[in-house]
C-alpha positions in Angstrom: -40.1 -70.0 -20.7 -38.4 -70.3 -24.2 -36.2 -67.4 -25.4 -35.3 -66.2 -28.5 -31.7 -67.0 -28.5 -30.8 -65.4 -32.4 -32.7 -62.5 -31.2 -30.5 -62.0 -28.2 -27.5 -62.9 -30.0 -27.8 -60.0 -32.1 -28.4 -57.3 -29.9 -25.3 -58.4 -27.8 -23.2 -58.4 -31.0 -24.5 -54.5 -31.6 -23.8 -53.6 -28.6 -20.3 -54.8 -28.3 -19.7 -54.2 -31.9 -17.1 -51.4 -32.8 -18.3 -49.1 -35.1 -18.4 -50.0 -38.6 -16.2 -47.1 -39.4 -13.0 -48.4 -38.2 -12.7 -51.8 -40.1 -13.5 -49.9 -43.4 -10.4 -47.4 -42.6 -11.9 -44.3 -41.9 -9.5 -42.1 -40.1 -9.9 -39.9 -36.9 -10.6 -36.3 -38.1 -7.3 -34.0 -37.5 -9.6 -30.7 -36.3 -10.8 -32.5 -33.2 -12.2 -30.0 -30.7 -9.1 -29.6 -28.6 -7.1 -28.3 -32.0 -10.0 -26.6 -33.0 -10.1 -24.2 -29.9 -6.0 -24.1 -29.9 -6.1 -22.9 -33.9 -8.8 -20.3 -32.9 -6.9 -18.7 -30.4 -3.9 -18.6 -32.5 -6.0 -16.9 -34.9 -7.3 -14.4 -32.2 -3.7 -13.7 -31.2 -1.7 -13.5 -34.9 -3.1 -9.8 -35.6 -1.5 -8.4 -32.3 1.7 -10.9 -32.6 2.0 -9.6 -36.3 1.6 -6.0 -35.2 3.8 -5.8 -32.2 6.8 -7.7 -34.1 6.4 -4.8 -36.7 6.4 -2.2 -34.2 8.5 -3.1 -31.4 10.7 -6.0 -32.7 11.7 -4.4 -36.4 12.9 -1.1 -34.7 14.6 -2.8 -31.9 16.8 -4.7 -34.7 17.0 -1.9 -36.7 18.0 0.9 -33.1 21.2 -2.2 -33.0 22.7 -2.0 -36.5 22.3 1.8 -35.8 24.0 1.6 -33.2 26.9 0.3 -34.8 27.3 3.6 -36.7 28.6 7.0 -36.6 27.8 10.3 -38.4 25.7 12.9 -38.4 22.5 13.3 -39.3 22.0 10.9 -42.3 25.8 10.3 -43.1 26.0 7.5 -40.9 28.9 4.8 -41.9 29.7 1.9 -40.0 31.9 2.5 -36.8 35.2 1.1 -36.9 35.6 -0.7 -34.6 31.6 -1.6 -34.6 31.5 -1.0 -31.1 33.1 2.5 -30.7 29.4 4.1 -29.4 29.5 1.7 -26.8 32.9 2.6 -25.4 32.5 6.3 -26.4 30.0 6.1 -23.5 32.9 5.2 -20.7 34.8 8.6 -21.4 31.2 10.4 -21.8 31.3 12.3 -18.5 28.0 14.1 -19.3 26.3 10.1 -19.6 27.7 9.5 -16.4 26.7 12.3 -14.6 23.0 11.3 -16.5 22.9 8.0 -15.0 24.0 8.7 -11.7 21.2 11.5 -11.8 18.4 8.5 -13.0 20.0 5.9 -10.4 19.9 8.5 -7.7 15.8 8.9 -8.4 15.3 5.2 -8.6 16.9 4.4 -5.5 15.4 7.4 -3.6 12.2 8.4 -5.2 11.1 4.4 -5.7 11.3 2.7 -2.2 9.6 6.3 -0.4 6.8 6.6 -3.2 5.7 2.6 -3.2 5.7 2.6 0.6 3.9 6.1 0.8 1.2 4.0 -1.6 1.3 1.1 0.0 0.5 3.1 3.6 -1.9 5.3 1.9 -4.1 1.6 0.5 -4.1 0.3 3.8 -5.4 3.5 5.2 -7.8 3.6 2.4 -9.1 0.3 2.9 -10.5 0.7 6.5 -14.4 0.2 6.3 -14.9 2.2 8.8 -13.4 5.5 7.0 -16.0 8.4 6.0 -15.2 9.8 2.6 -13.5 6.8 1.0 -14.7 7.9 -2.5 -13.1 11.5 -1.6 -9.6 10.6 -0.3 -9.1 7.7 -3.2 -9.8 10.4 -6.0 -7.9 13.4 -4.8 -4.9 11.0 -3.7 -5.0 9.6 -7.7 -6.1 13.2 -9.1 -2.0 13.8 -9.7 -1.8 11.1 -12.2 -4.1 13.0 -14.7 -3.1 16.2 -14.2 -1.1 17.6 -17.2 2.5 17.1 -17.0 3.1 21.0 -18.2 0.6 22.4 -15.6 1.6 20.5 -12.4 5.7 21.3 -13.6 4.9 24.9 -14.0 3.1 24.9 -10.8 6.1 23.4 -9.1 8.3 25.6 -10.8 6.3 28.5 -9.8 6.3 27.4 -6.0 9.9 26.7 -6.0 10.9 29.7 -7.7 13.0 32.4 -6.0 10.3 34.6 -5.2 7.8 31.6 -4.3 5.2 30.4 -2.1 7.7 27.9 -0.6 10.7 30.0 -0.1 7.7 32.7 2.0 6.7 30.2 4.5 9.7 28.7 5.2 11.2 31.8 5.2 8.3 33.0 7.5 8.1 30.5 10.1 12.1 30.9 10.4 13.4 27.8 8.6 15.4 29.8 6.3 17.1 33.3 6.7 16.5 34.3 3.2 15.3 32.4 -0.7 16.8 29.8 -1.9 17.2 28.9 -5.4 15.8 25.9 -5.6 16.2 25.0 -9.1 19.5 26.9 -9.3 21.5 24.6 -7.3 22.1 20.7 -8.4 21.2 19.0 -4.7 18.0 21.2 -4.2 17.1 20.6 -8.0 17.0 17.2 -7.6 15.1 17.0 -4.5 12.0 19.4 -6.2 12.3 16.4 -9.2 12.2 13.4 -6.5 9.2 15.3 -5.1 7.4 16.2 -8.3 7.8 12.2 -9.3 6.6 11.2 -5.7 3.6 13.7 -6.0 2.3 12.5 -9.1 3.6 8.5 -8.8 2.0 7.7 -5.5 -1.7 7.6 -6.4 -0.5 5.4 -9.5 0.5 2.9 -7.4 -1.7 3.3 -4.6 -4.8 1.8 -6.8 -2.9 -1.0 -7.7 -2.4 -1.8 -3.7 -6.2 -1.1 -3.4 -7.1 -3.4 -5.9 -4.6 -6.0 -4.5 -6.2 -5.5 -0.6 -9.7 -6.9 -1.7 -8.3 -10.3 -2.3 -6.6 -10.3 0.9 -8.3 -13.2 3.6 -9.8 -11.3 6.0 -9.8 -14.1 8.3 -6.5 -14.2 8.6 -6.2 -10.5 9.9 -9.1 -11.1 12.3 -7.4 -14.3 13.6 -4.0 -11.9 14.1 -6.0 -9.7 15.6 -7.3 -12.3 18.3 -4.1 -13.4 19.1 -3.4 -9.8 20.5 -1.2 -8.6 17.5 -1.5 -4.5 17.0 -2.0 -2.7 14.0 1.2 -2.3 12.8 2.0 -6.2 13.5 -1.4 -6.9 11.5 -0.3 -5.1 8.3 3.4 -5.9 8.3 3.4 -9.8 9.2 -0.3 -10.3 7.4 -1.4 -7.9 4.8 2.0 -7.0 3.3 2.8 -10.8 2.8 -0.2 -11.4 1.0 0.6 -8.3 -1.0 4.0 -9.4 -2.4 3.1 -10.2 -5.9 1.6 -6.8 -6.7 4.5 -4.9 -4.6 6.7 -6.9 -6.9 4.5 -5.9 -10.3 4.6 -2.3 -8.9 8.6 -1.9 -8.1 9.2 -3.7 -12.2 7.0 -1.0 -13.3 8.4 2.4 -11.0 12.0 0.6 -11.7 11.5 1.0 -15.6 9.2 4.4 -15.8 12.3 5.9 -14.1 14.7 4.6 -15.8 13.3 5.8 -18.6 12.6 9.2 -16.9 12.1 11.9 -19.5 8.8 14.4 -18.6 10.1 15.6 -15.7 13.6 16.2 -16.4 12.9 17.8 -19.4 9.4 19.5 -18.3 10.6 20.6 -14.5 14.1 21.3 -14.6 15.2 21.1 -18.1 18.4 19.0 -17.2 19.8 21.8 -15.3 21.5 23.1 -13.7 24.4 21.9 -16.0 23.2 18.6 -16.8 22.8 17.9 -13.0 19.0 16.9 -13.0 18.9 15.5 -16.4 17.8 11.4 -16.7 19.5 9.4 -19.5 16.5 9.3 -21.5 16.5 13.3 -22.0 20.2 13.4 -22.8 19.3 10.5 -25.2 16.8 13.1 -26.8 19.2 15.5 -27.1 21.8 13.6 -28.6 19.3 12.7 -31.1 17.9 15.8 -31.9 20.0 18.4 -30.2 23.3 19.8 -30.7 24.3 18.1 -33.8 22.3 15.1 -33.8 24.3 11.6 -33.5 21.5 8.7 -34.4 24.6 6.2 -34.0 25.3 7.1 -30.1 21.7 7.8 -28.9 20.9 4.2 -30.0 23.9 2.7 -28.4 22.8 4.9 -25.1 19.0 3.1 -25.8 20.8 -0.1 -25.9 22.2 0.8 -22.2 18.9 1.7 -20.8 17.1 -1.7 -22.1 20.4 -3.6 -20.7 19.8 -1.6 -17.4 15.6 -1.8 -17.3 16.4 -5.8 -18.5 18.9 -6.7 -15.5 16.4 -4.6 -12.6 13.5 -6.1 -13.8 14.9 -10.0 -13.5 16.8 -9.6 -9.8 13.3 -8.0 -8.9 11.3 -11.1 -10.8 14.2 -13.7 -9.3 14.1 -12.2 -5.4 10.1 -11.8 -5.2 9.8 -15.2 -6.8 9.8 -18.0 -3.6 7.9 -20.4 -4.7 9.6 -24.2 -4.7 
């Protein structure tokens, strides 16, 4: 059967023809898709950039020239030498009486209040438990609570003459009141307790939220194999839980050392500066007892070295992966 062979000819050359476009010189178009969705998010993301760097960035600059200066009030004149705040704070005996007063809440207060949460999620967690909705909210209820309400109800139970001093006092634990927030050891232990109180919840949802992504498999095969309740959560769940325990002690190891509501709130430093975090003897350098701009940023400096250094050993030692 004859064929038309020009006929054919043609159709293979328009099939393997390039298109016509690239022997005239067109050129590729530079927005292809890929830069077209890369400029769009940068678009979406230049408002928040722009306003962050103004608000965080530009005061963080300008906290470090001020703290290269002395005065007070306004007259403030360069330090000479520039770093005179810095090494005014190694003779300050009040600043370090404040930090060992922050350190002594973040090494106490953080490891009891993430493991009370973490205990607390677990508990929280169980299918089987009635009242779930219940326990969840009135364990969290602390967090919203107003921070002048719940410290003058602590105040008012700790008092001299309060509820705490009566039933200790009445089931024979003590021979008579104590001052609680009269004396530095017992002040401190009401403020670990008042940040415990509140904190716990906080962190508690976090470990709730964390527990639903946790293979449930994996504690049903653990429980096959014979392993108890407490072998279950401490060689399964809390291994799977490491990247939020990690999230959760960068966040508890920053809010205290930055401590300031309670301190200033519950105990008011006292007594004599014993309970008082470095953030609330930054304020009152600032604003209090002729006012030194120059020193309280230096002291601000210290606490973003501090929060800095903490939050990188946590990041570097709850990090494992290859």
């Amino acid at each position: 059967m004859p064929t038309d062979t020009t006929a054919l000819s043609r159709s293979a050359r328009k099939k393997e023809a390039p298109p016509l476009d690239n022997y005239i010189g067109s050129k590729k178009p530079w927005l292809t898709g890929a830069r077209r969705r890369n400029l769009t998010g940068w678009v979406f993301l230049l408002p928040a950039s722009i306003m962050i760097f103004v608000v965080s960035f530009i005061p963080m600059i300008q906290a470090f020239f001020l703290s290269l200066q002395t005065g007070r009030g306004s007259r403030l004149d360069w330090a000479d030498p520039l770093w005179y705040n810095f090494e005014r704070m190694l003779s300050d005996e009040i600043f370090k009486l404040t930090m060992f007063n922050t350190f002594l809440y973040l090494i106490i207060q953080v490891p009891i209040m993430l493991i009370l949460a973490m205990v607390l999620a677990n508990l929280l967690n169980n299918p089987k438990l009635r009242f779930k909705a219940f326990w969840r909210t009135a364990i969290f209820l602390p967090v919203a609570v107003s921070l002048v309400s719940y410290s003058l109800v602590f105040r008012t139970l700790f008092a001299t003459d309060g509820f705490v001093n009566d039933m200790l006092t009445g089931i024979g634990l003590l021979d008579g009141p104590v001052n609680w927030l009269g004396q530095a050891d017992t002040a401190r232990a009401v403020l670990i307790l008042g940040l415990i109180w509140r904190w716990t919840g906080y962190n508690m949802v976090f470990y709730l939220a964390a527990l639903q992504n946790v293979d449930y498999s994996s504690i049903e095969a653990a429980r096959m194999d014979g392993a108890n309740a407490w072998q279950v959560f401490w060689n399964v769940t809390v291994p799977q839980l490491k990247p939020m325990i990690v999230f959760t002690a960068i966040l508890s190891t920053n809010g205290t050392l930055q401590l300031f509501d309670e301190s200033w709130a519950l105990t008011l430093g006292g007594p004599a500066y014993h309970t008082m975090s470095m953030s609330h003897y930054l304020y009152e350098v600032s604003f209090q007892k002729n006012p030194n701009f120059g020193y309280a940023a230096a002291i601000s400096y210290v606490i973003l070295i501090l929060v800095a250094i903490l939050a990188l050993i946590q990041m570097k030692v709850g990090d494992k992966r290859d």
